[in-house]
PyMOL Python script that loads the backbone (N, CA, C, O; Angstrom):
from pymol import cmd

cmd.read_pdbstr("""\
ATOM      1  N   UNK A   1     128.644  82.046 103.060  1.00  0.00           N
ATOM      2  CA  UNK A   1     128.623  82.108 104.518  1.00  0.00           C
ATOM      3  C   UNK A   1     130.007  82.422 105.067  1.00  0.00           C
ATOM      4  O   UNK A   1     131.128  82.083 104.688  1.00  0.00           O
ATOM      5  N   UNK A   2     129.655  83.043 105.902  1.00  0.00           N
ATOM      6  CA  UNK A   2     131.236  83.570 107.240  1.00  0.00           C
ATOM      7  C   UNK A   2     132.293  82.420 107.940  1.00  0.00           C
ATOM      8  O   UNK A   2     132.247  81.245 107.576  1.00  0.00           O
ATOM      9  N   UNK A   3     132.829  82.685 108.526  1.00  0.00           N
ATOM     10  CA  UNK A   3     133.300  82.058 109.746  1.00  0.00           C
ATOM     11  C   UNK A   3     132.334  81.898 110.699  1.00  0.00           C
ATOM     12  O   UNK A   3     131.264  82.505 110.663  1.00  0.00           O
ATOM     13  N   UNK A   4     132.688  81.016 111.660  1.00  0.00           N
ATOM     14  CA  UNK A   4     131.656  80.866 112.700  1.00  0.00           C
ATOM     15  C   UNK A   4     132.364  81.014 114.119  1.00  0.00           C
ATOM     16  O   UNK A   4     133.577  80.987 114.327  1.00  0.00           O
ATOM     17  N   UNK A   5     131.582  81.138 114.831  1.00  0.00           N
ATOM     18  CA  UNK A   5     132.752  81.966 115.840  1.00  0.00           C
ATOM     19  C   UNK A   5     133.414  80.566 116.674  1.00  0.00           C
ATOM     20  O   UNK A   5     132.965  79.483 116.296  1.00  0.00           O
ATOM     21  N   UNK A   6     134.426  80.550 117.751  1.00  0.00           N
ATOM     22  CA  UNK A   6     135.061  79.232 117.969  1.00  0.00           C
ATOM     23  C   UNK A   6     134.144  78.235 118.585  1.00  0.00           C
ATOM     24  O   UNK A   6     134.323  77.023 118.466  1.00  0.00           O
ATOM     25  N   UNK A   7     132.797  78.962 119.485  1.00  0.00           N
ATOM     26  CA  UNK A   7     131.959  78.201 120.424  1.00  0.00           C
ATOM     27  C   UNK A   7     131.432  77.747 119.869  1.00  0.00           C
ATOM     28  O   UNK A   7     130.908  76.752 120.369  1.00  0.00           O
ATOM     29  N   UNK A   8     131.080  78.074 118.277  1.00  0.00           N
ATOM     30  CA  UNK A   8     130.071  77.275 117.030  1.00  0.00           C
ATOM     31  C   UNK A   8     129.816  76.033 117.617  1.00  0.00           C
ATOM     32  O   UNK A   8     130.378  75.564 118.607  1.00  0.00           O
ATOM     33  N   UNK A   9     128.511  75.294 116.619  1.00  0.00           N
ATOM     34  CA  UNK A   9     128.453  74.089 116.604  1.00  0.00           C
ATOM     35  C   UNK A   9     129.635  73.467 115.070  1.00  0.00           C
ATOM     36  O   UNK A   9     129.337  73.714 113.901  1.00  0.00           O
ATOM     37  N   UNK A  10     130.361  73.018 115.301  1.00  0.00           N
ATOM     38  CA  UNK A  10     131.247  72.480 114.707  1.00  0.00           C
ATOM     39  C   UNK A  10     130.779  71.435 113.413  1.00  0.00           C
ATOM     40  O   UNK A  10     131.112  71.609 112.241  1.00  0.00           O
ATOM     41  N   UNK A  11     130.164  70.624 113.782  1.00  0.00           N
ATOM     42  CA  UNK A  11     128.758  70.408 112.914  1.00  0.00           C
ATOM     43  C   UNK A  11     128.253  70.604 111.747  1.00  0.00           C
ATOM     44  O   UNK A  11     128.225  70.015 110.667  1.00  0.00           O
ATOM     45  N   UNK A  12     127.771  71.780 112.298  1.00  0.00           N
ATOM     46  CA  UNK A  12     127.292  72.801 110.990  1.00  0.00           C
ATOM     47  C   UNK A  12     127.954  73.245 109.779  1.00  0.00           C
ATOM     48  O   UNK A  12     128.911  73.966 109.499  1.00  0.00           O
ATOM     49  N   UNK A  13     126.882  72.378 109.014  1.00  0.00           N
ATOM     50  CA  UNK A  13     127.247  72.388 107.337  1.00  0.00           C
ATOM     51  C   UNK A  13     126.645  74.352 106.891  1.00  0.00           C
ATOM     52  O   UNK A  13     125.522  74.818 107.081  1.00  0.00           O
ATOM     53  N   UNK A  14     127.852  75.059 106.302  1.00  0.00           N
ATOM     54  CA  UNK A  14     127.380  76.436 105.840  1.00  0.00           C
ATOM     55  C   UNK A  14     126.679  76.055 104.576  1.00  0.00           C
ATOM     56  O   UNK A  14     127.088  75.365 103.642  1.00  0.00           O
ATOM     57  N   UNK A  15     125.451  76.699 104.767  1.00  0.00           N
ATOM     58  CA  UNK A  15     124.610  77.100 103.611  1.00  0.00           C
ATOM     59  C   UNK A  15     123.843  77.878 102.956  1.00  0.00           C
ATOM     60  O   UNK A  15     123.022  78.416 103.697  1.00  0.00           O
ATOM     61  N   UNK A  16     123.738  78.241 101.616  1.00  0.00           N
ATOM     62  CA  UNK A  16     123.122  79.758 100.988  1.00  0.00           C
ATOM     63  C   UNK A  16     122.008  79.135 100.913  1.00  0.00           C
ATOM     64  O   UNK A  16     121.816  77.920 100.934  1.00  0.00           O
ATOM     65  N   UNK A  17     121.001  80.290 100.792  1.00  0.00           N
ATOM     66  CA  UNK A  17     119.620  80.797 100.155  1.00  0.00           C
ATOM     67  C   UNK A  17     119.517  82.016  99.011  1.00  0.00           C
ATOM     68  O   UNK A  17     120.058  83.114  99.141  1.00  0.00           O
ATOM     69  N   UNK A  18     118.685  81.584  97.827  1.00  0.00           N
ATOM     70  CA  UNK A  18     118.966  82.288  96.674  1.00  0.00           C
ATOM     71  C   UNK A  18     117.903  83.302  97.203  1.00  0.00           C
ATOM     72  O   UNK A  18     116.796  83.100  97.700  1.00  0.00           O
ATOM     73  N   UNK A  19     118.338  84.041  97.037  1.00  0.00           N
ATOM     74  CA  UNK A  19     117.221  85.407  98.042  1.00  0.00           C
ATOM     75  C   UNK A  19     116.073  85.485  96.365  1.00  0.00           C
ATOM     76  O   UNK A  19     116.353  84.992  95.273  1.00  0.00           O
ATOM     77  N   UNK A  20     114.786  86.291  96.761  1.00  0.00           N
ATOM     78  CA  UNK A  20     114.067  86.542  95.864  1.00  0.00           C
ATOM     79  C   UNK A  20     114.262  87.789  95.518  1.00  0.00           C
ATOM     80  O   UNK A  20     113.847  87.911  94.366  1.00  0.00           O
ATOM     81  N   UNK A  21     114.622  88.646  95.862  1.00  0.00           N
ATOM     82  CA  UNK A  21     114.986  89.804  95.106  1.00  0.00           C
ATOM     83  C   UNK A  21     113.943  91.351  95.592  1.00  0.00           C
ATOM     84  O   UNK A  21     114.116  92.500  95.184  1.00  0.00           O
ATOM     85  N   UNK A  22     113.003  90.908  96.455  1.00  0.00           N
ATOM     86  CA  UNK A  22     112.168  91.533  97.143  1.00  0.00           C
ATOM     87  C   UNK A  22     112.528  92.061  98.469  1.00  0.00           C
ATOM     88  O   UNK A  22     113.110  91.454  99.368  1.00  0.00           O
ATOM     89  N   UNK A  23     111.958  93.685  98.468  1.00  0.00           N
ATOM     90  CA  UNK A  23     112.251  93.978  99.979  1.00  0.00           C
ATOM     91  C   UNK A  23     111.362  94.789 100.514  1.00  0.00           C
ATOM     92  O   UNK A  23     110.165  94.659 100.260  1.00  0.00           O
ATOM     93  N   UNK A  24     111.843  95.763 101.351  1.00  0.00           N
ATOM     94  CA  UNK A  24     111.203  96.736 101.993  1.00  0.00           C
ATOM     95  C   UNK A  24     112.165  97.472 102.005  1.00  0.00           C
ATOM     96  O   UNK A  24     113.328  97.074 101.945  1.00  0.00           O
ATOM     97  N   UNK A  25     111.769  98.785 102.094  1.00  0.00           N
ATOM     98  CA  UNK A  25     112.527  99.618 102.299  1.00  0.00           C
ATOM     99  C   UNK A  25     112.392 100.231 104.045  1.00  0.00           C
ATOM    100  O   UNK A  25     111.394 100.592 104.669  1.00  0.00           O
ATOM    101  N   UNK A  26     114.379 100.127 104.610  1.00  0.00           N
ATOM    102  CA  UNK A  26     114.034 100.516 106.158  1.00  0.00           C
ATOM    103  C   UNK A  26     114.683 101.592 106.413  1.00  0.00           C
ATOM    104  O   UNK A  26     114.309 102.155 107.442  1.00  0.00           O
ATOM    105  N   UNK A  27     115.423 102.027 105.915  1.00  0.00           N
ATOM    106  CA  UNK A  27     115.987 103.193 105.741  1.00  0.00           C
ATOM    107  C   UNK A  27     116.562 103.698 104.549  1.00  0.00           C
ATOM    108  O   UNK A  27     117.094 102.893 103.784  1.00  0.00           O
ATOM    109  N   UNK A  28     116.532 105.320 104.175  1.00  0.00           N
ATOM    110  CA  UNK A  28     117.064 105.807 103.066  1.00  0.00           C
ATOM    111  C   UNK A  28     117.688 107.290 103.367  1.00  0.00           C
ATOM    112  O   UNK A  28     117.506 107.731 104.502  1.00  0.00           O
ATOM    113  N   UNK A  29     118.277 107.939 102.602  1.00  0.00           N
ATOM    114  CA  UNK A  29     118.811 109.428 102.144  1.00  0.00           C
ATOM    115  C   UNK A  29     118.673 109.772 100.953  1.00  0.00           C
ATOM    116  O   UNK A  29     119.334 109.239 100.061  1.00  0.00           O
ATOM    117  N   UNK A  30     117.992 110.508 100.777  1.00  0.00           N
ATOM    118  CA  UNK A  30     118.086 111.258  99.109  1.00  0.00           C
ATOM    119  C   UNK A  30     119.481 112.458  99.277  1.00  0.00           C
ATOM    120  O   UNK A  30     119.554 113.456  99.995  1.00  0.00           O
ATOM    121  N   UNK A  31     120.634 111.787  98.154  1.00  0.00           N
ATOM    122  CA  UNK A  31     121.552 112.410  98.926  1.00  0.00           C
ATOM    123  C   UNK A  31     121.839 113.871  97.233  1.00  0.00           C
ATOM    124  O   UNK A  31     122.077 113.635  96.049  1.00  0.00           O
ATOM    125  N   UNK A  32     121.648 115.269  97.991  1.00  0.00           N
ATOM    126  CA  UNK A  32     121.946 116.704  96.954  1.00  0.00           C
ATOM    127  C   UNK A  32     123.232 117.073  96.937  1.00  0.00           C
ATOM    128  O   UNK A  32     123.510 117.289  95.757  1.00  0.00           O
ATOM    129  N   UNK A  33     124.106 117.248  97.577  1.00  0.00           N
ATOM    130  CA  UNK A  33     125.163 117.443  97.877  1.00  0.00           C
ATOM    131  C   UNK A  33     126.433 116.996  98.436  1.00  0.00           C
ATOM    132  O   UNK A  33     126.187 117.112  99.637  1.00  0.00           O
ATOM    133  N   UNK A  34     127.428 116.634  98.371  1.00  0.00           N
ATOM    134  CA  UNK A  34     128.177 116.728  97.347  1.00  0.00           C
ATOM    135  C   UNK A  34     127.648 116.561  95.846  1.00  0.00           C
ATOM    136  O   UNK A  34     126.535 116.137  95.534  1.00  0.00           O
ATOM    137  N   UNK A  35     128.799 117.032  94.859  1.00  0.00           N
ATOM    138  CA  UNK A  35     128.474 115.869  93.315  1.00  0.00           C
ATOM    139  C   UNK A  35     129.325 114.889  93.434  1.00  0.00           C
ATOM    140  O   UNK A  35     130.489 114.783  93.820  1.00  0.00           O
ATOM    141  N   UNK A  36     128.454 114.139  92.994  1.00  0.00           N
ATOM    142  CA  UNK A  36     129.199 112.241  92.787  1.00  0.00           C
ATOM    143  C   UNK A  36     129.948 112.396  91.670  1.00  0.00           C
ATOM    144  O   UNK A  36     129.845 113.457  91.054  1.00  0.00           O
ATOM    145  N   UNK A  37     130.653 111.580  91.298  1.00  0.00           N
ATOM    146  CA  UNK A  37     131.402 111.948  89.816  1.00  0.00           C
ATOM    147  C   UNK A  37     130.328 110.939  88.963  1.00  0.00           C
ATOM    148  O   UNK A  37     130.230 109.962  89.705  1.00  0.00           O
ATOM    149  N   UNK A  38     129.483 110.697  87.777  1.00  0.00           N
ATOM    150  CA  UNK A  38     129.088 109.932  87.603  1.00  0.00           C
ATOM    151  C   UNK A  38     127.770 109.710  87.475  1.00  0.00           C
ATOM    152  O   UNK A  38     127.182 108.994  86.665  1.00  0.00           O
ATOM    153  N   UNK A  39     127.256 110.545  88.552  1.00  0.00           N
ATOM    154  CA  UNK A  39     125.683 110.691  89.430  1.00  0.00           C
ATOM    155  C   UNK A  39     125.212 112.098  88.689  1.00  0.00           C
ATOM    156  O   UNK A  39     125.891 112.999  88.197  1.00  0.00           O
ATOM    157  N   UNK A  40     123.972 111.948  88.791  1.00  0.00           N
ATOM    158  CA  UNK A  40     123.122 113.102  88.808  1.00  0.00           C
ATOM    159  C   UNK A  40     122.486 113.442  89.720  1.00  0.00           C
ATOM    160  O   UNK A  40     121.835 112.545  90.255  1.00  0.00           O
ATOM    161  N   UNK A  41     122.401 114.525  90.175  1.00  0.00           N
ATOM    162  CA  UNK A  41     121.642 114.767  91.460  1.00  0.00           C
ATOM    163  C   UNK A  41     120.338 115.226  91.486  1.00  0.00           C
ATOM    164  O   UNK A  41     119.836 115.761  90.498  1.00  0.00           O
ATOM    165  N   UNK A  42     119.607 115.030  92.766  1.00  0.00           N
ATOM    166  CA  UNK A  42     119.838 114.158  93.432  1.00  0.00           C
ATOM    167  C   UNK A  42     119.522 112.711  93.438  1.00  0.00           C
ATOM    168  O   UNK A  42     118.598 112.411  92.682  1.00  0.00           O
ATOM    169  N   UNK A  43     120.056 111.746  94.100  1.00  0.00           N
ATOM    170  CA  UNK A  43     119.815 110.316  94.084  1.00  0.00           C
ATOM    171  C   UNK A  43     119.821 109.844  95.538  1.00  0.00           C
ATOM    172  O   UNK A  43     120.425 110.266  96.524  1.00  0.00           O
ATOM    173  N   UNK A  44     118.741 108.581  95.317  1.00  0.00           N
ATOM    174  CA  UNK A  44     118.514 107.817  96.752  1.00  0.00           C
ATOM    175  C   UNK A  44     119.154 106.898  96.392  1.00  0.00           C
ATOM    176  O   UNK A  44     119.251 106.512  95.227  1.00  0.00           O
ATOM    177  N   UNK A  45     119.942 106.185  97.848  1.00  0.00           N
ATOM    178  CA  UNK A  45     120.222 105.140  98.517  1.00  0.00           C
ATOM    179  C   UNK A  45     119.515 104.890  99.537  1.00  0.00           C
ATOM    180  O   UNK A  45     119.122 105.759 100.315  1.00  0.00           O
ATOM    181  N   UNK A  46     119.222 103.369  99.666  1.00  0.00           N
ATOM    182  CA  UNK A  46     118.042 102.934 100.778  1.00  0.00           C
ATOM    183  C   UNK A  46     119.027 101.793 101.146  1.00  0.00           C
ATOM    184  O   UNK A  46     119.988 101.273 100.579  1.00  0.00           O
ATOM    185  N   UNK A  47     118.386 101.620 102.337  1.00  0.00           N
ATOM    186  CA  UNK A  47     118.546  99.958 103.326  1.00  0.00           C
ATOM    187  C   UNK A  47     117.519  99.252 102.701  1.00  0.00           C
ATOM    188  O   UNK A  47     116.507  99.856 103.054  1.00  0.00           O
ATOM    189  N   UNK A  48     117.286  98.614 102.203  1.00  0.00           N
ATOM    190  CA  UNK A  48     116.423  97.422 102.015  1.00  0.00           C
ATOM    191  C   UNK A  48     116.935  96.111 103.095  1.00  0.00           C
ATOM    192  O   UNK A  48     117.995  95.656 103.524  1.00  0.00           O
ATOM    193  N   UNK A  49     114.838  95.727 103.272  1.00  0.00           N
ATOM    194  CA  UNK A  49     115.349  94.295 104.598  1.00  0.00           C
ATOM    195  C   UNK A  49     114.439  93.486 103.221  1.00  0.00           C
ATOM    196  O   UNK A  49     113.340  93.674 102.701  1.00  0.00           O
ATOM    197  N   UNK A  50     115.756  92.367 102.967  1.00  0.00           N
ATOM    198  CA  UNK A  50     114.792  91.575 102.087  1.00  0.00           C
ATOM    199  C   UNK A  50     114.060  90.932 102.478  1.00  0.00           C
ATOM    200  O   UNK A  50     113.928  91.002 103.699  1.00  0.00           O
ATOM    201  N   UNK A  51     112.967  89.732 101.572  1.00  0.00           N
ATOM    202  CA  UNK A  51     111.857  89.236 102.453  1.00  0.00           C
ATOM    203  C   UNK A  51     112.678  88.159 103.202  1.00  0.00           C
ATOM    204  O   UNK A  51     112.194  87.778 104.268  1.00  0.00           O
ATOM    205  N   UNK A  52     113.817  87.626 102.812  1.00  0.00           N
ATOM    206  CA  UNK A  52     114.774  86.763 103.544  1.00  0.00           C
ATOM    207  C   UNK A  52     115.201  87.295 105.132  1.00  0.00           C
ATOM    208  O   UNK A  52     115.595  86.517 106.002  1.00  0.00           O
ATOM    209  N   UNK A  53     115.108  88.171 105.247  1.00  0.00           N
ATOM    210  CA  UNK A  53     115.605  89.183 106.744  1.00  0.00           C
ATOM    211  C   UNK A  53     116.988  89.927 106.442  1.00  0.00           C
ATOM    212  O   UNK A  53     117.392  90.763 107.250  1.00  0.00           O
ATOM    213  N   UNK A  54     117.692  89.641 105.328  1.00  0.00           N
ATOM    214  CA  UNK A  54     119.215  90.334 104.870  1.00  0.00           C
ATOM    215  C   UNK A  54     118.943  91.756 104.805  1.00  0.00           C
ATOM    216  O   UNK A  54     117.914  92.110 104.230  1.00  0.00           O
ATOM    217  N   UNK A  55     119.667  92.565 105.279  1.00  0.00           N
ATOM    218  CA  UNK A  55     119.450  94.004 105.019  1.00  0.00           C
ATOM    219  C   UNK A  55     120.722  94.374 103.873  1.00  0.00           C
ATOM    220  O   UNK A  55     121.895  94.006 103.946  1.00  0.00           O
ATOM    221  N   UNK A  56     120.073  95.225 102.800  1.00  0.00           N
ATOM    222  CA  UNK A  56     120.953  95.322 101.344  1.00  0.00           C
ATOM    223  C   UNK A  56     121.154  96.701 101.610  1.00  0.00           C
ATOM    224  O   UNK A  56     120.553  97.159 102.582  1.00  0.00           O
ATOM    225  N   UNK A  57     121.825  97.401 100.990  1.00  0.00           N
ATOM    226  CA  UNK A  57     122.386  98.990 100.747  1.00  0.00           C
ATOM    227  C   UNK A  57     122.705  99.110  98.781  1.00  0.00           C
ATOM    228  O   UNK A  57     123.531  98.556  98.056  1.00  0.00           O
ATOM    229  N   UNK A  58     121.575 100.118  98.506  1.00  0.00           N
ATOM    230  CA  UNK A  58     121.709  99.714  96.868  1.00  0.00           C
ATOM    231  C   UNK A  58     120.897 101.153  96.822  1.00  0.00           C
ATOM    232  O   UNK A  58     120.162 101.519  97.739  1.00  0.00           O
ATOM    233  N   UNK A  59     121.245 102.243  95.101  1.00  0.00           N
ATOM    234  CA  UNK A  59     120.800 103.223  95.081  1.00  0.00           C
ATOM    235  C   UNK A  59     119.230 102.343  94.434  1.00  0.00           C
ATOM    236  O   UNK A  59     119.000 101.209  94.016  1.00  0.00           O
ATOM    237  N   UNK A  60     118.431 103.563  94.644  1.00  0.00           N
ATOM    238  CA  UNK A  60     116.915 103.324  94.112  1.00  0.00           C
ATOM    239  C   UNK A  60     117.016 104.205  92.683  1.00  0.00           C
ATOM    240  O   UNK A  60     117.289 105.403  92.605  1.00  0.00           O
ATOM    241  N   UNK A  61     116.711 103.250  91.532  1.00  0.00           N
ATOM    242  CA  UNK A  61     116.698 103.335  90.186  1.00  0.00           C
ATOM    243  C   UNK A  61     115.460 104.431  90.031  1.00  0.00           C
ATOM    244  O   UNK A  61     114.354 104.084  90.445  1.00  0.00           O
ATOM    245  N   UNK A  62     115.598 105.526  89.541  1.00  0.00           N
ATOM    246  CA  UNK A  62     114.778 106.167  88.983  1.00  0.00           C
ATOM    247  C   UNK A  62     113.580 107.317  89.719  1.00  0.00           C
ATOM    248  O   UNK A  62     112.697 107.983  89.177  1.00  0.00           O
ATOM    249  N   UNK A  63     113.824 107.250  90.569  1.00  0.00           N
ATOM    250  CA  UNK A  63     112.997 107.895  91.402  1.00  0.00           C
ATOM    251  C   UNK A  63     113.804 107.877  92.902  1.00  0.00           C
ATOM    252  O   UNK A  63     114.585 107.049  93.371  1.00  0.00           O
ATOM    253  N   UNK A  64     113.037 109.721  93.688  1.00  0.00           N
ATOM    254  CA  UNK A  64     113.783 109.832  94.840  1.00  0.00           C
ATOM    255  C   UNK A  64     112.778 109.856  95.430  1.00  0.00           C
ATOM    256  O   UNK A  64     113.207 110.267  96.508  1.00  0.00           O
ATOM    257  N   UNK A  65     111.683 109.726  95.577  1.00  0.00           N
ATOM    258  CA  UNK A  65     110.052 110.077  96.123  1.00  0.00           C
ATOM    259  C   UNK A  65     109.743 108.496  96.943  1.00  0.00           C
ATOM    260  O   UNK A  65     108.771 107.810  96.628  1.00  0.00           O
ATOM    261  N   UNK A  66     110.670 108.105  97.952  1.00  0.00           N
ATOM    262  CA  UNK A  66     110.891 106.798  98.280  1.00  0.00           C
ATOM    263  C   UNK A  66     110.409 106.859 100.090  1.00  0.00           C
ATOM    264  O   UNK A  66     110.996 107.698 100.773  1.00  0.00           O
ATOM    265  N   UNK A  67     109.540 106.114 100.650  1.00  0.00           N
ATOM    266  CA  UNK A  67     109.452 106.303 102.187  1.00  0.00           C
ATOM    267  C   UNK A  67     109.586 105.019 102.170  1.00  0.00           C
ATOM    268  O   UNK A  67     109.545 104.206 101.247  1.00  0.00           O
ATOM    269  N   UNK A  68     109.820 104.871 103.748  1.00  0.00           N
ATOM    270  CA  UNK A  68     110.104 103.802 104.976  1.00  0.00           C
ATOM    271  C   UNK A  68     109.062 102.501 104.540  1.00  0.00           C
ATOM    272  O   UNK A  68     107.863 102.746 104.401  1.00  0.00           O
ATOM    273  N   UNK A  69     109.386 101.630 104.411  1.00  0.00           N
ATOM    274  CA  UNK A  69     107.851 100.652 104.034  1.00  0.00           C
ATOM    275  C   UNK A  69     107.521 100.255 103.047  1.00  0.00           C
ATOM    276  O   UNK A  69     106.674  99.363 102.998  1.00  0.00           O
ATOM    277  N   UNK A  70     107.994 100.702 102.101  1.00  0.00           N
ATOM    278  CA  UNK A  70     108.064 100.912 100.275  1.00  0.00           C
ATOM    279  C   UNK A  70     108.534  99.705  99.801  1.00  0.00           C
ATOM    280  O   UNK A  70     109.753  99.542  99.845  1.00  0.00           O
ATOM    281  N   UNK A  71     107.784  98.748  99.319  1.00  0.00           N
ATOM    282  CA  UNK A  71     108.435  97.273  97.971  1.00  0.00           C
ATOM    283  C   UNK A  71     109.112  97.675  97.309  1.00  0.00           C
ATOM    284  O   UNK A  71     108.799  98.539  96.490  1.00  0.00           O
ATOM    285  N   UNK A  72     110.082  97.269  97.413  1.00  0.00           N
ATOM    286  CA  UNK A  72     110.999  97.542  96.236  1.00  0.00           C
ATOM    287  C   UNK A  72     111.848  95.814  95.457  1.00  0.00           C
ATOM    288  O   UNK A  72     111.607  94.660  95.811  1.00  0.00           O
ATOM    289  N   UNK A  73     112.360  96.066  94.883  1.00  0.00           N
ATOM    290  CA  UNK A  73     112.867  94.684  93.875  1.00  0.00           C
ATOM    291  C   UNK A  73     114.255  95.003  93.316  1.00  0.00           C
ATOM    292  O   UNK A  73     114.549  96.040  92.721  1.00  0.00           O
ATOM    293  N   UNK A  74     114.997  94.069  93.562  1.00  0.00           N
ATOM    294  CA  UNK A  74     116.327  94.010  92.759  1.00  0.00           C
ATOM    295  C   UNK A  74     116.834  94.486  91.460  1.00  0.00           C
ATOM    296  O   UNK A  74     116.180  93.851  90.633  1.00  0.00           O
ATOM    297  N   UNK A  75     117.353  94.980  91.066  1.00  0.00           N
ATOM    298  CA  UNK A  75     118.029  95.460  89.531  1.00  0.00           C
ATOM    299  C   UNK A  75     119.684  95.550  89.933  1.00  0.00           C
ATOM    300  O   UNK A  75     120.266  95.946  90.942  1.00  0.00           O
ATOM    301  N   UNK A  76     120.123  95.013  88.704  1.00  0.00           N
ATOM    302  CA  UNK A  76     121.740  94.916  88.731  1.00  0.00           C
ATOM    303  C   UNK A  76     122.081  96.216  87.331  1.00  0.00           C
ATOM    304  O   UNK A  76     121.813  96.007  86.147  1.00  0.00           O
ATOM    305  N   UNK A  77     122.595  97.266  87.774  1.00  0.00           N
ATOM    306  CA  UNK A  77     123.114  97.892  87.414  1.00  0.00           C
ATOM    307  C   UNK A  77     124.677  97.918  86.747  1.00  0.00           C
ATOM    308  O   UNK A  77     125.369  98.455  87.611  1.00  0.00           O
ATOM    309  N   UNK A  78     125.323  97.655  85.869  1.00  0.00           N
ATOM    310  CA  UNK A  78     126.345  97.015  84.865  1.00  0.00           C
ATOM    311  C   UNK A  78     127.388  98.600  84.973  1.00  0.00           C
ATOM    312  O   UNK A  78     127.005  99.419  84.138  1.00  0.00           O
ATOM    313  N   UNK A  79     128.293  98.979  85.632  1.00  0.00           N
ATOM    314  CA  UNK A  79     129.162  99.718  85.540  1.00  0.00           C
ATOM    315  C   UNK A  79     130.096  99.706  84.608  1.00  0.00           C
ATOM    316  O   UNK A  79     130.305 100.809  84.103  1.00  0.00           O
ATOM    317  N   UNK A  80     130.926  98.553  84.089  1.00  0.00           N
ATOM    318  CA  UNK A  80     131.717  98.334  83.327  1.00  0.00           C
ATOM    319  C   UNK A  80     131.573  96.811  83.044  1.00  0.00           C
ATOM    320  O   UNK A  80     130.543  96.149  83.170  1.00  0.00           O
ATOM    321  N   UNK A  81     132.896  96.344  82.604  1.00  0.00           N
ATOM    322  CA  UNK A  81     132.852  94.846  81.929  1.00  0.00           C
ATOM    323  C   UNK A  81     133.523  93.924  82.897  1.00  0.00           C
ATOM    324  O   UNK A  81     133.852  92.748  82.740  1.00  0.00           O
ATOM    325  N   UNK A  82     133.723  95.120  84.463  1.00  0.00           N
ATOM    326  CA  UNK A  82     134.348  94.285  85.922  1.00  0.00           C
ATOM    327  C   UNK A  82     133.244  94.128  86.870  1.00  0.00           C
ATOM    328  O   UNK A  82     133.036  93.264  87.722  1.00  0.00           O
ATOM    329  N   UNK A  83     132.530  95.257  86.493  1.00  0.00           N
ATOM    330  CA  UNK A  83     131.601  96.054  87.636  1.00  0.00           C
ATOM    331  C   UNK A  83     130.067  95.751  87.869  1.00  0.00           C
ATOM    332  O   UNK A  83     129.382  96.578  87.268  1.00  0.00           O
ATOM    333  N   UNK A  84     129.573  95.134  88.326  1.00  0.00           N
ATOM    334  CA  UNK A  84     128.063  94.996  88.271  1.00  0.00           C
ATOM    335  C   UNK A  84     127.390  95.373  89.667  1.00  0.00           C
ATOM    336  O   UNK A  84     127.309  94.442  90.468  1.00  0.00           O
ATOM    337  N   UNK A  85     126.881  96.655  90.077  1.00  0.00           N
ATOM    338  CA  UNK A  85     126.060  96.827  91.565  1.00  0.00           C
ATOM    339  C   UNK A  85     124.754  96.473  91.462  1.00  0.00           C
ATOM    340  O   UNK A  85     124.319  96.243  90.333  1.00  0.00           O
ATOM    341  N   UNK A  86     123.839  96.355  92.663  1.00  0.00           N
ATOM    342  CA  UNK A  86     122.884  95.783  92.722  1.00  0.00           C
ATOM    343  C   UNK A  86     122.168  96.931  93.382  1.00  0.00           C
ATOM    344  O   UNK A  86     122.563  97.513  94.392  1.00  0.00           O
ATOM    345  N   UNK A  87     120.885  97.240  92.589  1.00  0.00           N
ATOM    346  CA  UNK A  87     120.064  98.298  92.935  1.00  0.00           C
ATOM    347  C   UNK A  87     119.084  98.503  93.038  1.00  0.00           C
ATOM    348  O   UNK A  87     118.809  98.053  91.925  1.00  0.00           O
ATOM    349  N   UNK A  88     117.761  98.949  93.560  1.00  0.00           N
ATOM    350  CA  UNK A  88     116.664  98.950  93.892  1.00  0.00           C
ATOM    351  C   UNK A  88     115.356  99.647  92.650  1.00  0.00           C
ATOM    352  O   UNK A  88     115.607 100.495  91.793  1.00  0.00           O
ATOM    353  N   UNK A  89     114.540  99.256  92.797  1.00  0.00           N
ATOM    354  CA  UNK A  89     113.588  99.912  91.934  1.00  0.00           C
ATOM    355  C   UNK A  89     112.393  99.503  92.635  1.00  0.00           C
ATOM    356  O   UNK A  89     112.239  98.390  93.136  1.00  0.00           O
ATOM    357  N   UNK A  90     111.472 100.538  92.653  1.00  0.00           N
ATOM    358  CA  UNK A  90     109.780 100.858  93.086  1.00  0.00           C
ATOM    359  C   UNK A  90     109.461  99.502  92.364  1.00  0.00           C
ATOM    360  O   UNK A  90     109.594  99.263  91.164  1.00  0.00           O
ATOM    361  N   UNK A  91     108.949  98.551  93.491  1.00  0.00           N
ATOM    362  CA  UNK A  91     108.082  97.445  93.271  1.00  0.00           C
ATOM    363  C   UNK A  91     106.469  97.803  92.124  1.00  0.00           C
ATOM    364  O   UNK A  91     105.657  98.681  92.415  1.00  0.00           O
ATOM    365  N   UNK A  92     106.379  97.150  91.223  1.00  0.00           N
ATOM    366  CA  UNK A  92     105.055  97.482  91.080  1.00  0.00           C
ATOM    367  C   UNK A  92     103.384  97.000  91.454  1.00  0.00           C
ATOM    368  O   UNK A  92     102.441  97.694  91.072  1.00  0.00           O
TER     369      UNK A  92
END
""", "prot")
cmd.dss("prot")
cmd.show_as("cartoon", "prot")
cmd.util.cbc("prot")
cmd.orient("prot")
């Protein structure tokens, strides 16, 4: 959790929720152009709103054939032995 702004309730204990890993998809780009260094083209990135209400930004694993409304589910993608992103895949 953040800061809270000064008018906060002062009070208030900050606390997480372990999200489930489920979303929707609310916005995306299947992006062709430029080349990524790394990437193959083309590849989607989506907004996912999880079922928590958090909105995520993560590429969609394996497929670009992705619309507005679409289940999708968490995958952690392992870049290196620093690096771990968090990425989307077609719910089944």
């Amino acid at each position: 959790p953040g800061p809270m702004p000064p008018d906060g309730d002062l009070g208030l204990k900050p606390d997480y929720v372990v999200a489930s890993g489920r979303g929707t998809v609310y916005s995306f780009v299947v992006h062709h152009k430029p080349e990524v260094p790394g990437k193959k083209l083309p590849f989607a990135i989506a907004l996912v709103e999880l079922e928590e209400g958090v909105r995520m930004l993560g590429e969609v694993i394996g497929t670009t054939d992705i619309h507005i409304g679409q289940k999708v589910e968490a995958v952690f993608v392992r870049v290196d032995d620093e690096l771990t992103l968090p990425a989307w895949k077609v719910a089944e």
